[in-house]
C-alpha positions in Angstrom: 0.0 0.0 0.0 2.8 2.2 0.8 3.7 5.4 -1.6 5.9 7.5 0.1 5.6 11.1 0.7 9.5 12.1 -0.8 8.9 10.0 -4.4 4.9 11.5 -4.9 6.7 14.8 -3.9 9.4 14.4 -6.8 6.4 13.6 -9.4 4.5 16.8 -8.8 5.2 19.2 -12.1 4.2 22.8 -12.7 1.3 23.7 -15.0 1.8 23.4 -18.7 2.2 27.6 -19.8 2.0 26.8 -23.5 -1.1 24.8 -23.0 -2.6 27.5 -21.0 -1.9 30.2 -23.3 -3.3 28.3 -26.2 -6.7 28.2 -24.2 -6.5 31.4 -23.3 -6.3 31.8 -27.3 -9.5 29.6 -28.2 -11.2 31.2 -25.3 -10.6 34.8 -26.5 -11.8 33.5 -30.0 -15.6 32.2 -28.8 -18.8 34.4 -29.6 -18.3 36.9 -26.6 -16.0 39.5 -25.0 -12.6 38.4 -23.8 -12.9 37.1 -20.4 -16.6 38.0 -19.9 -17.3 34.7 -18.5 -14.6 35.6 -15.5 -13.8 32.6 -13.4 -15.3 30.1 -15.9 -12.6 30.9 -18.2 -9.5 31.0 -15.4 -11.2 27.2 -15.0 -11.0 26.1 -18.0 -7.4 27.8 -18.4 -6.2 25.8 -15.2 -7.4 23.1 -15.9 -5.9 23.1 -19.2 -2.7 23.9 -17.4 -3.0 20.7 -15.4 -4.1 18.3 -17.8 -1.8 19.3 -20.5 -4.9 19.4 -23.0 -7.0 22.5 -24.1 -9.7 20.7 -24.3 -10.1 19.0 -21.2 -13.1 16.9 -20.2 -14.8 15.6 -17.1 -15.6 12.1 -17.1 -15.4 10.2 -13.6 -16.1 12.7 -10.8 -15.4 11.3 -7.6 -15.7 12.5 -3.7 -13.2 11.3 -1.5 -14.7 11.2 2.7 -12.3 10.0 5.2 -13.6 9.4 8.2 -11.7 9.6 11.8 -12.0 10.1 15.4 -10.3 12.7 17.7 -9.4 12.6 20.9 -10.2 16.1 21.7 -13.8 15.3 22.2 -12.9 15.0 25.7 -12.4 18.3 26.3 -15.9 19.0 25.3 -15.0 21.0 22.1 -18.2 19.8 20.1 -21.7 19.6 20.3 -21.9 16.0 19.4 -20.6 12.7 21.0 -17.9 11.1 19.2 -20.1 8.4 18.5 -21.8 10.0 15.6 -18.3 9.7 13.4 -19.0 6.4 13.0 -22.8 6.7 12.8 -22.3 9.0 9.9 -20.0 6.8 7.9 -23.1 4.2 8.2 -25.5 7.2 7.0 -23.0 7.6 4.1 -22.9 3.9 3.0 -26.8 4.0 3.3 -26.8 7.1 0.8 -28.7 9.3 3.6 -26.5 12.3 4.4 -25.8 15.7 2.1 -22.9 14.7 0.4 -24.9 11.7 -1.4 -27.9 13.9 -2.4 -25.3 16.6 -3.6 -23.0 13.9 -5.5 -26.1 11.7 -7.0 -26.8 15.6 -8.2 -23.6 16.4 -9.4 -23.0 12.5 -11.2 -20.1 11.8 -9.0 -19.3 8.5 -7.0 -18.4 8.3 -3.5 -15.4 6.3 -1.9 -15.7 6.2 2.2 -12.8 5.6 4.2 -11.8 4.4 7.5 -8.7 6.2 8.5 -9.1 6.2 12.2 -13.0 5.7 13.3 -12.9 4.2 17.0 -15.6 2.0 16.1 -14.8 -1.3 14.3 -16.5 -0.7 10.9 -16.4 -4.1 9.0 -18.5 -2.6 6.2 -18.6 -3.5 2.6 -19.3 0.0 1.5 -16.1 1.1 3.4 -12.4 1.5 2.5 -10.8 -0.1 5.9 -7.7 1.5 5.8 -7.3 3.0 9.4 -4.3 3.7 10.7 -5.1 3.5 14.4 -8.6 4.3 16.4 -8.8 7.7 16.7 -6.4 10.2 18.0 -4.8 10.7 21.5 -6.3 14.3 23.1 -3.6 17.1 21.5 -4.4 19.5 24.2 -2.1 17.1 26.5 0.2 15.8 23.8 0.7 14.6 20.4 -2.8 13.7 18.4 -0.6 10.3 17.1 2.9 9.5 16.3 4.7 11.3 13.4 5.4 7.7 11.9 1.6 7.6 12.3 1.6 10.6 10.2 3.5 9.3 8.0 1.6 6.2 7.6 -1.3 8.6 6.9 -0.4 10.7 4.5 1.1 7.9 2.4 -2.5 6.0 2.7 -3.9 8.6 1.4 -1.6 8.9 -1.3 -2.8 5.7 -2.0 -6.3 5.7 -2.4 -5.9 8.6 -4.8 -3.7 6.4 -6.8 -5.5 4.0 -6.7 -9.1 5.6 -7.6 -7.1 7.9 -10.6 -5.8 4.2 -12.3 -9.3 3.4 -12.2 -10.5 6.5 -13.9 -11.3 9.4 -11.5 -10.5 12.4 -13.4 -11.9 15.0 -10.8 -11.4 14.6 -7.5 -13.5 16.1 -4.5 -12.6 16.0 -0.9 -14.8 15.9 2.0 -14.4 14.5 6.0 -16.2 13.3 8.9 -14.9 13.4 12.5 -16.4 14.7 15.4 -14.2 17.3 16.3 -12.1 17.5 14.0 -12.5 21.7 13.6 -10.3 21.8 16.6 -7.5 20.2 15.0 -7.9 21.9 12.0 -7.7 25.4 14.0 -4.7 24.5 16.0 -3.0 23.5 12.4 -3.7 27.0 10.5 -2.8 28.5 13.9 1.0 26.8 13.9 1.2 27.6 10.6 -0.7 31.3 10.2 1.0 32.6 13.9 -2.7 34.8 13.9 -3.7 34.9 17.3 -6.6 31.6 18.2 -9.3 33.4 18.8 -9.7 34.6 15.6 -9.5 31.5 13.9 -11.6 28.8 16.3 -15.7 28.9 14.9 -18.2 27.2 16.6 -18.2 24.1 14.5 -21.3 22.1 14.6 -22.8 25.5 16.3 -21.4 25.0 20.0 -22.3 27.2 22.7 -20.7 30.0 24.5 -18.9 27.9 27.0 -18.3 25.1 24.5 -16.5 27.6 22.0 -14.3 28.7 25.3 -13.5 25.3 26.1 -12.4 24.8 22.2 -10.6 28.3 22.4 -8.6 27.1 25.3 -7.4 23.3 23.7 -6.3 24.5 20.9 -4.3 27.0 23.3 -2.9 24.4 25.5 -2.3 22.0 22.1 0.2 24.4 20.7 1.6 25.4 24.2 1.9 21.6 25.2 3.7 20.8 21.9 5.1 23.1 20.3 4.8 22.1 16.4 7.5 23.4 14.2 5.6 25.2 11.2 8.4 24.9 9.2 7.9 21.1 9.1 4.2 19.8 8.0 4.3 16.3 9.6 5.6 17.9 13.0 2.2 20.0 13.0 0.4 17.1 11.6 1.7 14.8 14.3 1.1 16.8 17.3 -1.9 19.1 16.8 -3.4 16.9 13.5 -6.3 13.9 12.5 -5.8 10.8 11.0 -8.5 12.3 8.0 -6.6 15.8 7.5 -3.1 13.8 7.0 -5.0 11.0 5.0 -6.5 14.3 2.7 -3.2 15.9 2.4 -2.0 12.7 1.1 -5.1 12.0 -1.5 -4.3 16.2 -2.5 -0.9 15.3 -2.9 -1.3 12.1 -4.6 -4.0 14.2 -7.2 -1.1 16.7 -7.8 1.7 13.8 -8.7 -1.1 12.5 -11.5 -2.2 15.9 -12.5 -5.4 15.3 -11.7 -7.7 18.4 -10.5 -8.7 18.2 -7.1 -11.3 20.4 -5.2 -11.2 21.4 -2.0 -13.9 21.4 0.4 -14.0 23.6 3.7 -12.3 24.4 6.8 -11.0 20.6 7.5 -10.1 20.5 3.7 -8.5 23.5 4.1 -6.3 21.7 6.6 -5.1 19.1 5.0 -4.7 21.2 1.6 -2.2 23.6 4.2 -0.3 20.6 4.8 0.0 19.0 1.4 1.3 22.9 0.5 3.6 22.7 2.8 4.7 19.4 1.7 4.9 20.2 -1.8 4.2 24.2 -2.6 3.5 22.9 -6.1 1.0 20.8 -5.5 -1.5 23.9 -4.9 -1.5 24.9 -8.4 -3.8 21.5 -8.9 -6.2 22.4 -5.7 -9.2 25.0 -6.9 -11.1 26.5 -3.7 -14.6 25.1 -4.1 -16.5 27.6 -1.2 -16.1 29.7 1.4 -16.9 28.3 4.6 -18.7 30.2 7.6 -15.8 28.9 9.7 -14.1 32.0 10.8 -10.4 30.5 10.0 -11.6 29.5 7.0 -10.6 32.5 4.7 -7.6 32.7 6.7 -6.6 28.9 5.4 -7.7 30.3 1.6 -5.6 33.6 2.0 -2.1 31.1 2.8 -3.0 29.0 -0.3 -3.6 31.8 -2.6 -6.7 30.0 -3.6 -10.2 32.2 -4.7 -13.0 30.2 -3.4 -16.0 29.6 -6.3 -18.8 29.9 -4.0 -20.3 31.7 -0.9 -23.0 29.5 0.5 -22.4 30.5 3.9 -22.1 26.3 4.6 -20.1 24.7 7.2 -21.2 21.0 7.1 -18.0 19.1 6.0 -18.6 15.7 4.1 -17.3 17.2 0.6 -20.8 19.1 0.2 -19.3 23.0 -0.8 -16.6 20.6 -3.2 -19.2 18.8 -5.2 -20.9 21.2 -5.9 -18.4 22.9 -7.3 -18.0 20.2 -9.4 -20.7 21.6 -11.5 -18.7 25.2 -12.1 -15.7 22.6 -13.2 -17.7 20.9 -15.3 -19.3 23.9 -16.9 -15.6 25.5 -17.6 -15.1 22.5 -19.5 -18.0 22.7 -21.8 -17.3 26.4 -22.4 -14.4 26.3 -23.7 -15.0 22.8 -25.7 -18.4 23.1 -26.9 -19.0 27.1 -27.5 -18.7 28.3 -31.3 -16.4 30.5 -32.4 -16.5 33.6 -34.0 -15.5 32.0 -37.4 -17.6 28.9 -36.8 -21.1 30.6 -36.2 -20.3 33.7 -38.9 -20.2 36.2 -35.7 -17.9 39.7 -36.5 -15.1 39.6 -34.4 -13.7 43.0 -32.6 
């Protein structure tokens, strides 16, 4: 299973200039202003950039969940117990939650994956690929082991391998952990220095006292231990989730392929910081797909130097801002593959 982190690293390129310049050509040549379709035709110009094709086109859209628990729950960060992680993954499998309606909408498939739920999930609708049960409580010491990190990231890796031999050609991400905005606070906090209270949200819509309790572990997570920004896996280790690092990995893994890869919200966000920071290249493959209500959120977007798509004002998780984005993708491609030109439909150019 294992793909390591250094080798994927070496395999992620730049974007292809020439390529983009020639769609930026054809684009400029359709039956309307140049660039009066805005950020349909930067789209279609990335995208053209990463696949190496002017032309490119959608055909196996794909939403990746990972699934995990936290040990942070104990601190009484969230409104839910951590139970629900694992009752979710079964809601998933079933086809019940958002993220099915929004990808049976959107024509994409759905891969669920174990990468540390407490429960035992022996399920045939789920990828078992856990790399321990949950994480140990970061606001008393490390959320797992960097080897555990490691191990993580690289199954990650993995899975987006794996899924991208068998076709997948736009990639989604999404998660599901109880929790896990706490992690995914204390991670843009290592890396962002902004002070914590400007980047922990209420999460599933905690209370006052909840959101002080949540203030006040990620607080004591980076006082406690001290992760290095300057090394991803360190903050990953310490102050991370087994479904951030198993993200990161699946971005990373998407960028090494040149496969586009959206990303959802704040715990996205997360793991797309970390892949960065892995790889700075491999963010010229990850497009923004929404802006999330979570208050670090745009924070997370502002390091990347990504432009989110959409303002829903969501904050659910699961992949449900990232597919539908898929939709804008999908449109960018048609645009620029299916509109006439001026030529074609007898249309006076300027």
């Amino acid at each position: 299973m294992r793909l390591s982190i250094e080798r994927t690293r070496e395999r992620i390129g730049d974007l292809h200039v020439g390529v983009m310049e020639a769609a930026k050509a054809r684009l400029d040549n359709l039956t309307k202003p140049p660039g009066s379709l805005g950020v349909l035709e930067e789209l279609a110009i990335r995208l053209s950039g990463i696949t190496g094709r002017v032309l490119s086109e959608i055909r196996h859209k794909l939403v990746i969940v990972m699934a995990a628990d936290h040990g942070v729950t104990a601190e009484g960060v969230s409104a839910y117990p951590s139970e629900v992680t694992a009752q979710m993954v079964m809601n998933f499998v079933n086809g019940g939650a958002a993220v099915n309606v929004l990808a049976r909408h959107a024509g994409a498939r759905m891969l669920v994956c174990d990468m540390g739920v407490k429960s035992n999930l022996e399920c045939a609708g789920v990828l078992p690929i856990r790399v321990r049960p949950g994480t140990d409580n970061l606001a008393t010491g490390p959320a797992m082991s960097r080897q555990e990190a490691i191990e993580a990231v690289e199954r990650g890796i993995w899975v987006a391998e794996r899924e991208i031999k068998s076709g997948a050609d736009l990639v989604a991400t999404g998660d599901m952990g109880i929790g896990n905005t706490t992690p995914s606070s204390a991670i843009l906090a290592a890396f962002s220095g902004l002070p914590i209270r400007r980047l922990v949200g209420r999460g599933t819509g905690i209370s006052d006292e909840r959101l002080s309790r949540k203030v006040s572990a990620v607080s004591r997570a980076l006082s406690v231990n001290r992760p290095d920004p300057r090394d991803a896996i360190d903050v990953l280790h310490k102050v991370g989730g087994l479904e951030i690092a198993g993200l990161a990995g699946v971005i990373l893994g998407c960028a090494a392929n040149r496969v586009p890869v959206i990303i959802d919200g704040f715990i996205s966000g997360a793991a797309a910081l970390v892949a960065a920071k892995l790889e700075p290249r491999s963010r010229q493959f990850m497009f923004a797909s929404h802006l999330s209500e979570e208050p670090g959120h745009r924070h997370m977007l502002e390091l990347l130097d990504l432009e989110p798509m959409l303002r829903m004002r969501m904050r659910l998780g699961e992949g449900t801002g990232a597919v539908l984005a898929m939709h804008l993708v999908e449109a960018a491609c048609r645009i620029i593959s299916e509109m006439a030109s001026f030529q074609s439909a007898g249309v006076a150019g300027p």
